[in-house]
DSSP file (Angstrom, degrees, kcal/mol; ACC not computed):
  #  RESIDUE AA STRUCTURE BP1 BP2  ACC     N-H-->O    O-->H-N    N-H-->O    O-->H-N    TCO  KAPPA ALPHA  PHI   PSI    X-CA   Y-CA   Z-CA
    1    1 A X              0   0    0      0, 0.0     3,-0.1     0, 0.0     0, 0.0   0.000 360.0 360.0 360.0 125.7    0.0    0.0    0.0
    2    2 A X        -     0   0    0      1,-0.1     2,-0.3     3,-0.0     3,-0.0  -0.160 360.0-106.4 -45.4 139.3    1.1    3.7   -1.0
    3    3 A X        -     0   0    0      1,-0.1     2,-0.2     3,-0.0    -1,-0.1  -0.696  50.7-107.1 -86.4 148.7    2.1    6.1    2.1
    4    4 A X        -     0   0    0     -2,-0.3     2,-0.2     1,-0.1    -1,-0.1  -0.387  34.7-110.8 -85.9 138.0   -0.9    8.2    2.1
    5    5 A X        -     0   0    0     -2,-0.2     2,-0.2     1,-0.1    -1,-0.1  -0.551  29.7-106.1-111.2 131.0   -0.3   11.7    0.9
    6    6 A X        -     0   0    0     -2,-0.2    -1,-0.1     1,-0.1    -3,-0.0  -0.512  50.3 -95.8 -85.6 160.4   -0.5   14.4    3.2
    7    7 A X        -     0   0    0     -2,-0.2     2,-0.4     1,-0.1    -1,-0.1   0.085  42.4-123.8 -63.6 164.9   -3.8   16.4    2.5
    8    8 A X        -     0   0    0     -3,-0.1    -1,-0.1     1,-0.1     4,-0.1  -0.892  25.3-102.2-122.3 138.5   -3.4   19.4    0.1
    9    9 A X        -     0   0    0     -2,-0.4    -1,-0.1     2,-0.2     5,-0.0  -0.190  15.0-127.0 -76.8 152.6   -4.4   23.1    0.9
   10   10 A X  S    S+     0   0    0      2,-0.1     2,-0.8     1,-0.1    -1,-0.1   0.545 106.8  54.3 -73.5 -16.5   -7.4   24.8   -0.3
   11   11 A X        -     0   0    0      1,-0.1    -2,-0.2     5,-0.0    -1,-0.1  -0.937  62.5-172.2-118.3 117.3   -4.8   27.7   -1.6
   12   12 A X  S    S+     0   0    0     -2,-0.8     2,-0.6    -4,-0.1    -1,-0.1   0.373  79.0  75.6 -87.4  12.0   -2.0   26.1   -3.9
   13   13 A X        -     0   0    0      1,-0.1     3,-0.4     2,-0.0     0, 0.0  -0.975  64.2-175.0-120.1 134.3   -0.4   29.8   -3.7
   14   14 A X  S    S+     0   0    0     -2,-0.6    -1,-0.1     1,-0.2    -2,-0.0   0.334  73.7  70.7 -99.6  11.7    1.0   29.6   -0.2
   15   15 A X  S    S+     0   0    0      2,-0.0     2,-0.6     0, 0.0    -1,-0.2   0.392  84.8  85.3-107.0  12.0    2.2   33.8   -0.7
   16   16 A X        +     0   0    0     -3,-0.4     5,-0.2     3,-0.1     2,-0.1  -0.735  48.8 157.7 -99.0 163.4   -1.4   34.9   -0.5
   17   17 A X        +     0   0    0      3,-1.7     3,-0.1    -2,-0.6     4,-0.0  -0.383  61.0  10.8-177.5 103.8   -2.9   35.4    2.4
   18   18 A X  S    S-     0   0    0     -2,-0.1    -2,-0.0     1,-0.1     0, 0.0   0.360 130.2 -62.8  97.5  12.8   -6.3   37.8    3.3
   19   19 A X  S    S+     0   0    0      1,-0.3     2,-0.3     0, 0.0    -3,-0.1   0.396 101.8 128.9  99.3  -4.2   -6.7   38.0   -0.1
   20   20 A X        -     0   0    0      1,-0.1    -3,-1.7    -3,-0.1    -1,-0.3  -0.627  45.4-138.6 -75.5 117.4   -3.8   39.6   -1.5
   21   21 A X     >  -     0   0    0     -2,-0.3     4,-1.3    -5,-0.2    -1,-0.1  -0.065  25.6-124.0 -54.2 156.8   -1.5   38.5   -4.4
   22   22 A X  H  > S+     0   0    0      2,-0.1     4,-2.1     3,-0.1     5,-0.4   0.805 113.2  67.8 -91.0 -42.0    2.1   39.1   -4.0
   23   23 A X  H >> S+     0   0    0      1,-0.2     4,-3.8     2,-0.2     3,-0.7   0.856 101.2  41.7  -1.1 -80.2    1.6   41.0   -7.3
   24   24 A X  H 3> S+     0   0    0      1,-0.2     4,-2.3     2,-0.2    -1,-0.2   0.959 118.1  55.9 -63.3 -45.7   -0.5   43.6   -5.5
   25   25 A X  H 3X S+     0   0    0     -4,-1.3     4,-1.0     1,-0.2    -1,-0.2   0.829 111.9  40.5 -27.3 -52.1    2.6   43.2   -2.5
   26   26 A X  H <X S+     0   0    0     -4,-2.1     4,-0.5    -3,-0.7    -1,-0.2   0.895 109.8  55.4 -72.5 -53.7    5.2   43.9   -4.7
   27   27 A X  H  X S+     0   0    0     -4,-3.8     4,-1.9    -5,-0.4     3,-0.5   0.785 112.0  45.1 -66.8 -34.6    3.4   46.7   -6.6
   28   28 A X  H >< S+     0   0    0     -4,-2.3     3,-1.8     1,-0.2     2,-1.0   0.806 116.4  53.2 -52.7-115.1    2.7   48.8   -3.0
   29   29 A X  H 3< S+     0   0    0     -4,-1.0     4,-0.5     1,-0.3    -2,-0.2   0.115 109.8  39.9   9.3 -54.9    6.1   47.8   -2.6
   30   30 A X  H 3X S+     0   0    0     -2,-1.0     4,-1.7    -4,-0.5    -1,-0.3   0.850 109.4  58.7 -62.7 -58.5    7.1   49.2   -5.7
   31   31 A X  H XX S+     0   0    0     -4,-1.9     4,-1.9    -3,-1.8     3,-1.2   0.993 113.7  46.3 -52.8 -78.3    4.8   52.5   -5.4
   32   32 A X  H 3> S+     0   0    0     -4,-0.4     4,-2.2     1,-0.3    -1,-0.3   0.811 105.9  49.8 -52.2 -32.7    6.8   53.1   -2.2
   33   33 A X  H 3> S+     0   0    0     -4,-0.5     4,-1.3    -3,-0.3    -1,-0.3   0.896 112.0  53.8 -95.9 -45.5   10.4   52.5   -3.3
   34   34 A X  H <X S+     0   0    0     -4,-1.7     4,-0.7    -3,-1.2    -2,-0.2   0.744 110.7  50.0 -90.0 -31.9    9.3   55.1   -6.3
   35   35 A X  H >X S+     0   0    0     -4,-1.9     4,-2.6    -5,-0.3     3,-2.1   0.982 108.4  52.7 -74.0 -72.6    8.1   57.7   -3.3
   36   36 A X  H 3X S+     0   0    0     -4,-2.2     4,-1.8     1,-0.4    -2,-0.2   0.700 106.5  47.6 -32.6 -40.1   11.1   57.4   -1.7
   37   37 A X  H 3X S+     0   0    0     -4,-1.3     4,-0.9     2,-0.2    -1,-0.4   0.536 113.9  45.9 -86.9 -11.9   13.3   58.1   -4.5
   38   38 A X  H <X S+     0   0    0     -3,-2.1     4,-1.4    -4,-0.7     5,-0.2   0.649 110.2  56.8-111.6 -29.9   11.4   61.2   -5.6
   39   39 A X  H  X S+     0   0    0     -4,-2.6     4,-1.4    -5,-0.2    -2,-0.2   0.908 114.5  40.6 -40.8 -65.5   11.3   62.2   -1.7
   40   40 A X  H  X S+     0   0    0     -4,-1.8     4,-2.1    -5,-0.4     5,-0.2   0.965 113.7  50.5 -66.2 -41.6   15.2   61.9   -1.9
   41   41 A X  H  X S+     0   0    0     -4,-0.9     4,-1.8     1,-0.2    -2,-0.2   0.939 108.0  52.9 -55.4 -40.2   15.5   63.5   -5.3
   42   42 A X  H  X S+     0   0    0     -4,-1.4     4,-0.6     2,-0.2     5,-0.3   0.788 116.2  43.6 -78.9 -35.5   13.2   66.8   -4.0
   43   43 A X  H  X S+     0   0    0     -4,-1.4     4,-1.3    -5,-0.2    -1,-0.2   0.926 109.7  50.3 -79.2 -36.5   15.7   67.1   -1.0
   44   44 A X  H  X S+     0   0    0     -4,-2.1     4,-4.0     2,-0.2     5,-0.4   0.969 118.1  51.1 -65.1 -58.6   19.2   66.6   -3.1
   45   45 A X  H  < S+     0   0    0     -4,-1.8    -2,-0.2     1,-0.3    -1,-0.2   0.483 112.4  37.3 -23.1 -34.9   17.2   69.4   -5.2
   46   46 A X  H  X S+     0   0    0     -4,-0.6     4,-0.8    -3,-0.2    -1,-0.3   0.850 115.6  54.2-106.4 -36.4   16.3   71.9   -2.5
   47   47 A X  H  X S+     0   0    0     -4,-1.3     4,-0.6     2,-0.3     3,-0.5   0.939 116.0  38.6 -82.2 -52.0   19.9   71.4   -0.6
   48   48 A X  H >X S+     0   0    0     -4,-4.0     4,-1.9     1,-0.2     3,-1.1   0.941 118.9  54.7 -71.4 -19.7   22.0   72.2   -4.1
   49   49 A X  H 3> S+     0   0    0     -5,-0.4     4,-0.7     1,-0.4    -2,-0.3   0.693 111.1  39.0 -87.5 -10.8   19.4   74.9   -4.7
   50   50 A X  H 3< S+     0   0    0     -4,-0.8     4,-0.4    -3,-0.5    -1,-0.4   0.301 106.5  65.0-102.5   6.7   19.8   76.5   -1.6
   51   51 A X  H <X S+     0   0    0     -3,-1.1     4,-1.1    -4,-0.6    -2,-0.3   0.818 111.5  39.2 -60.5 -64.4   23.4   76.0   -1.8
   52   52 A X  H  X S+     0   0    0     -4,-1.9     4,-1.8     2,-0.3    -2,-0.2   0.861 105.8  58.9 -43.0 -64.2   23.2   78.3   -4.8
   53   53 A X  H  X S+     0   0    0     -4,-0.7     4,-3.0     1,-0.3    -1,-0.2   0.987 108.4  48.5 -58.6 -84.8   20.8   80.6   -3.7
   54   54 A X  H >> S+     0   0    0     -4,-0.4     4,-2.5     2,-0.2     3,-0.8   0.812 104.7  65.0 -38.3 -55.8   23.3   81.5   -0.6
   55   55 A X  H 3X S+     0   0    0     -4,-1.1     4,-2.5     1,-0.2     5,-0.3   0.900 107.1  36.3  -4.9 -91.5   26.3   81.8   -3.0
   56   56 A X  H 3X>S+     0   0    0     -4,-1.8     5,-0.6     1,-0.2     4,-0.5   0.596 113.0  55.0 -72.0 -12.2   25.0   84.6   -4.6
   57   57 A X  H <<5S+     0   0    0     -4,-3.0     5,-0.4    -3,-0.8    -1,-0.2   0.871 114.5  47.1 -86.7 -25.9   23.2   86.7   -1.3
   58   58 A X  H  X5S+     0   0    0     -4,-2.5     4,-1.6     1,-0.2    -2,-0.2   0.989 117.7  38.9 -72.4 -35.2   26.6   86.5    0.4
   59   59 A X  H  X5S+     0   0    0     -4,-2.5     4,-1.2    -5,-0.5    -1,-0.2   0.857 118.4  50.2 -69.9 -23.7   28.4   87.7   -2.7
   60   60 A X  H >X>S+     0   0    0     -4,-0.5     3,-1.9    -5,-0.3     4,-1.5   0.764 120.4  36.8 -63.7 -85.0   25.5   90.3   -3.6
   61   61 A X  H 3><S+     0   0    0     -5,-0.6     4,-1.4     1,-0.2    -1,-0.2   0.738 110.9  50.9 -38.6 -18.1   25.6   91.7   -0.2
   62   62 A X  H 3X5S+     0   0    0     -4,-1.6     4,-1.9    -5,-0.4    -1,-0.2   0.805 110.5  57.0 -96.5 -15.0   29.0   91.6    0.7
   63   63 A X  H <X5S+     0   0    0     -3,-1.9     4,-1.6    -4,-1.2     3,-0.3   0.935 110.1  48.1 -26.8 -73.6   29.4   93.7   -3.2
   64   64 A X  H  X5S+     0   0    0     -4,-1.5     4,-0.9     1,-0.3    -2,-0.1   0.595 110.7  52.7 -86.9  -7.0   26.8   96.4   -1.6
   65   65 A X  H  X<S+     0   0    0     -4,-1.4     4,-0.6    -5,-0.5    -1,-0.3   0.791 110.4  43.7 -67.5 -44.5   29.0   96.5    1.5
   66   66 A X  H  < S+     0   0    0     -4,-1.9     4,-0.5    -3,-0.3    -2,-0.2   0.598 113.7  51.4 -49.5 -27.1   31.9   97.2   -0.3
   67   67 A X  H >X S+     0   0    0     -4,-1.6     4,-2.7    12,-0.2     3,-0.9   0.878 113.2  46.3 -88.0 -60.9   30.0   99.9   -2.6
   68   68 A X  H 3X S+     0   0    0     -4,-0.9     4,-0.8     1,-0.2    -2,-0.2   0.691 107.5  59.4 -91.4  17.9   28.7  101.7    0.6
   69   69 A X  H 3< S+     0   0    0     -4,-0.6    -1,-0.2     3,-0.1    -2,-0.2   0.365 104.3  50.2 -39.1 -30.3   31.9  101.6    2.0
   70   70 A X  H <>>S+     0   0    0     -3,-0.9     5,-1.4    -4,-0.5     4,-1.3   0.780 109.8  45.0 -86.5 -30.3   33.1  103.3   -0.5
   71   71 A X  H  <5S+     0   0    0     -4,-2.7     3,-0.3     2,-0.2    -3,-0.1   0.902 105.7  57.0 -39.7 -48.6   30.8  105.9   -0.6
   72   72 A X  T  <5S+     0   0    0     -4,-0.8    -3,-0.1    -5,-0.4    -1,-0.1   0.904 122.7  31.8 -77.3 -50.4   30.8  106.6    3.0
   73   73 A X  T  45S-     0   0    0     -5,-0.1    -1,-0.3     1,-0.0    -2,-0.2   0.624 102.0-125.1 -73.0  -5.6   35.1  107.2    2.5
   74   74 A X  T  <5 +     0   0    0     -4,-1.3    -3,-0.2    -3,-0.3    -2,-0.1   0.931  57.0 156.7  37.1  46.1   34.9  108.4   -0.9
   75   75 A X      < -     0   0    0     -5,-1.4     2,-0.1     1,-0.1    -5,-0.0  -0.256  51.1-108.8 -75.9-178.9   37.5  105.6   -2.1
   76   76 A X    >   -     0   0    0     -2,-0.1     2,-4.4    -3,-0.0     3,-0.6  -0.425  64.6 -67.7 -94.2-175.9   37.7  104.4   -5.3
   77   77 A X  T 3> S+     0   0    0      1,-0.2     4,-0.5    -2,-0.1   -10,-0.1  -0.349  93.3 125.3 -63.3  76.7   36.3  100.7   -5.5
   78   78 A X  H >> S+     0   0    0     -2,-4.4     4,-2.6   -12,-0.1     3,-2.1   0.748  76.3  36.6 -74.1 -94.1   38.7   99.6   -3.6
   79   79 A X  H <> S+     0   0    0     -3,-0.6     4,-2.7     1,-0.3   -12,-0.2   0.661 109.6  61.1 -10.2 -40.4   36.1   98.1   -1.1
   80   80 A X  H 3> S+     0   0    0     -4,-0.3     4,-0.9     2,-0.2    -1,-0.3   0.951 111.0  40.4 -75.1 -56.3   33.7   97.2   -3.6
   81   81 A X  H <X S+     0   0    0     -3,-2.1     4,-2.7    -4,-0.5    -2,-0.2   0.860 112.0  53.3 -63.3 -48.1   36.4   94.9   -5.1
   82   82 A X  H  X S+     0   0    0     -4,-2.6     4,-2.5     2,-0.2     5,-0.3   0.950 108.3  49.8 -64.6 -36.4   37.6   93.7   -1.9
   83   83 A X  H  < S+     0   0    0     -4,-2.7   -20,-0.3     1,-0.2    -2,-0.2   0.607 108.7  62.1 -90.3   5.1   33.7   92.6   -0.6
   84   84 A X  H  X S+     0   0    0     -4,-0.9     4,-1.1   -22,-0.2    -1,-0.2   0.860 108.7  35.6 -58.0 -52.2   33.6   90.8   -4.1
   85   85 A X  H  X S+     0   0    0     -4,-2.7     4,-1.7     1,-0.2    -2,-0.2   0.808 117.4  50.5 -91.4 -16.6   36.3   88.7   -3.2
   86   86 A X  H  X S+     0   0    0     -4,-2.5     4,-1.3     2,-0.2    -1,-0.2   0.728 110.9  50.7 -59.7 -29.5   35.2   88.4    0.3
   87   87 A X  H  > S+     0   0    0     -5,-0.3     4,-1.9     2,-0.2    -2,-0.2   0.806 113.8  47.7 -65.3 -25.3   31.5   87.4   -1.0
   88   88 A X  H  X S+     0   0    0     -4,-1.1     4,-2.7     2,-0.2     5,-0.4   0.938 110.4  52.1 -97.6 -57.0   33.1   84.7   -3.4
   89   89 A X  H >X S+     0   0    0     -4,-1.7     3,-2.5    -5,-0.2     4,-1.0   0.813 113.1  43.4 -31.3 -75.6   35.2   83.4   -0.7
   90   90 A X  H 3X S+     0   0    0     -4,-1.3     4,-3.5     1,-0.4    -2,-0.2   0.736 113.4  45.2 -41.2 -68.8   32.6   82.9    1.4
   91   91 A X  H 3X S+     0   0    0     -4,-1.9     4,-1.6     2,-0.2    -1,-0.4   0.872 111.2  55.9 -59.9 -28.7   30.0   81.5   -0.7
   92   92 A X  H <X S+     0   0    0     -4,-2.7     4,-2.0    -3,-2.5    -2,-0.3   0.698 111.3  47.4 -86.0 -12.1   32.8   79.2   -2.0
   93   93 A X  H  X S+     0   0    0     -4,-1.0     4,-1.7    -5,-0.4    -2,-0.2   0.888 108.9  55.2 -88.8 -41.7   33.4   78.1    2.0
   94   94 A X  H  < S+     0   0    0     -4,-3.5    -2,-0.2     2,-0.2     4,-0.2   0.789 107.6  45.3 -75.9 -24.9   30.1   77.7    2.2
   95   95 A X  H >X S+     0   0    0     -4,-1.6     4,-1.8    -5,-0.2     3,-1.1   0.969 108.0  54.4 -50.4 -57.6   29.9   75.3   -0.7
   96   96 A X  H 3X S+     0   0    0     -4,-2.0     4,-0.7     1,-0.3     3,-0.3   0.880 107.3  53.1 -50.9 -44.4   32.7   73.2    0.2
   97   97 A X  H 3< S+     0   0    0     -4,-1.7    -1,-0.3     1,-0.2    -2,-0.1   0.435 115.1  41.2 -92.3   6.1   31.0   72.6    3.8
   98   98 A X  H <> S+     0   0    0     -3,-1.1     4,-2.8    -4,-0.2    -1,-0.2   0.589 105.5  63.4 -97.3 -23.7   27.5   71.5    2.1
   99   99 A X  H  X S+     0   0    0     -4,-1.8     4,-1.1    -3,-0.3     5,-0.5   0.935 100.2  51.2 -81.7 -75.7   29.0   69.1   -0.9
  100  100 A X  H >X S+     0   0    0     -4,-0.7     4,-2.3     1,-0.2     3,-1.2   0.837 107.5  54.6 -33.3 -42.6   30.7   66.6    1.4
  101  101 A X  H 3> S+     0   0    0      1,-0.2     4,-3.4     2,-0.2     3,-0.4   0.994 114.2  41.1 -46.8 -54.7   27.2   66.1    3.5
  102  102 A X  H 3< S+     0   0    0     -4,-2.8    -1,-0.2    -3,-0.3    -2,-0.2   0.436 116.8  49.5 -90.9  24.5   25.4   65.3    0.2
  103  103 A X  H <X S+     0   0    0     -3,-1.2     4,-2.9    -4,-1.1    -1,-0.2   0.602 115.1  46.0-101.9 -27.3   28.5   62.9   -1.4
  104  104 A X  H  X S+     0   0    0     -4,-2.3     4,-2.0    -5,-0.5    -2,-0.2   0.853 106.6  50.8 -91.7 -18.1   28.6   61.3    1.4
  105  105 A X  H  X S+     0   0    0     -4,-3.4     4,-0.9    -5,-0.5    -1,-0.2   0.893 115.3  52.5 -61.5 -26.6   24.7   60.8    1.8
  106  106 A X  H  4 S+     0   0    0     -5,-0.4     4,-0.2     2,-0.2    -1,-0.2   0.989 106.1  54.0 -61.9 -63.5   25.0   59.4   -2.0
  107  107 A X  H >X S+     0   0    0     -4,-2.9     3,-1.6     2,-0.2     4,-0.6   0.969 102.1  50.2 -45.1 -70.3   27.6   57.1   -1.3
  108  108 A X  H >< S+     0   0    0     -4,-2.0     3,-1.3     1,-0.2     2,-0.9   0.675 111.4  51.8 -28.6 -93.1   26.3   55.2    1.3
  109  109 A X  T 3< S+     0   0    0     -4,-0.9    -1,-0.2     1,-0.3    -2,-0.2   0.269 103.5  54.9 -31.0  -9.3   23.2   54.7   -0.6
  110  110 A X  T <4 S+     0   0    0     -3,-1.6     2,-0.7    -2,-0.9    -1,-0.3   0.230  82.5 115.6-107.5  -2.1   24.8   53.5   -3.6
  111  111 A X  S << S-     0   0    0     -3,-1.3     2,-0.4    -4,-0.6    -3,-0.0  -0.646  70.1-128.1 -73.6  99.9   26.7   50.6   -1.5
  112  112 A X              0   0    0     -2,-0.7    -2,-0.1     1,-0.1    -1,-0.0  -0.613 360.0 360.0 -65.9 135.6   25.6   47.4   -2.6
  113  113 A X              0   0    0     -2,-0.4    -1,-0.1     0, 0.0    -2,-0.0   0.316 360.0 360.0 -93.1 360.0   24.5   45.6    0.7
């Protein structure tokens, strides 16, 4: 006599369960993964764009410090020239100390597990 076969489930797909496919799993799955990344894109987005943005008010302003510094002495642009190159410095220090956050935030993420 054949050994007796153990009884067989009433669901042959043993990944559903409440009524759900893994299909529909995967695709919420998916739908999130796709949120995430456009959530991280919108932030890399706002961070270099406000990186920018600050560039140019510290070099504007530190420009219209040097200009009414000269006025108020009746220099030549001396002043004017010098809070150009103090505005560009400045903004360029303040790049340099934002790019490393978001290279390194990249890297990690880009580490195959």
């Amino acid at each position: 006599m054949p050994p007796a076969s153990p009884p067989s489930s009433p669901n042959p797909d043993s990944n559903q369960s409440n009524g759900t496919s893994s299909k529909d799993s995967s695709a919420d799955s998916s739908k999130l993964g796709e949120m995430e990344r456009r959530q991280r894109m919108m932030r890399d987005y706002s961070r270099y764009g406000s990186v920018g943005v600050q560039f140019g008010a510290v070099l504007v302003l530190s420009a219209f410090a040097g200009h009414w510094l000269d006025t108020r002495l009746g220099s030549s642009p001396i002043f004017l020239v010098l809070g150009v190159l103090v505005g560009f410095g400045g903004g360029l220090t303040s790049l340099v100390l934002k790019i490393p956050l978001s290279s390194k935030g990249r890297s990690s993420r880009s580490k195959p597990k």
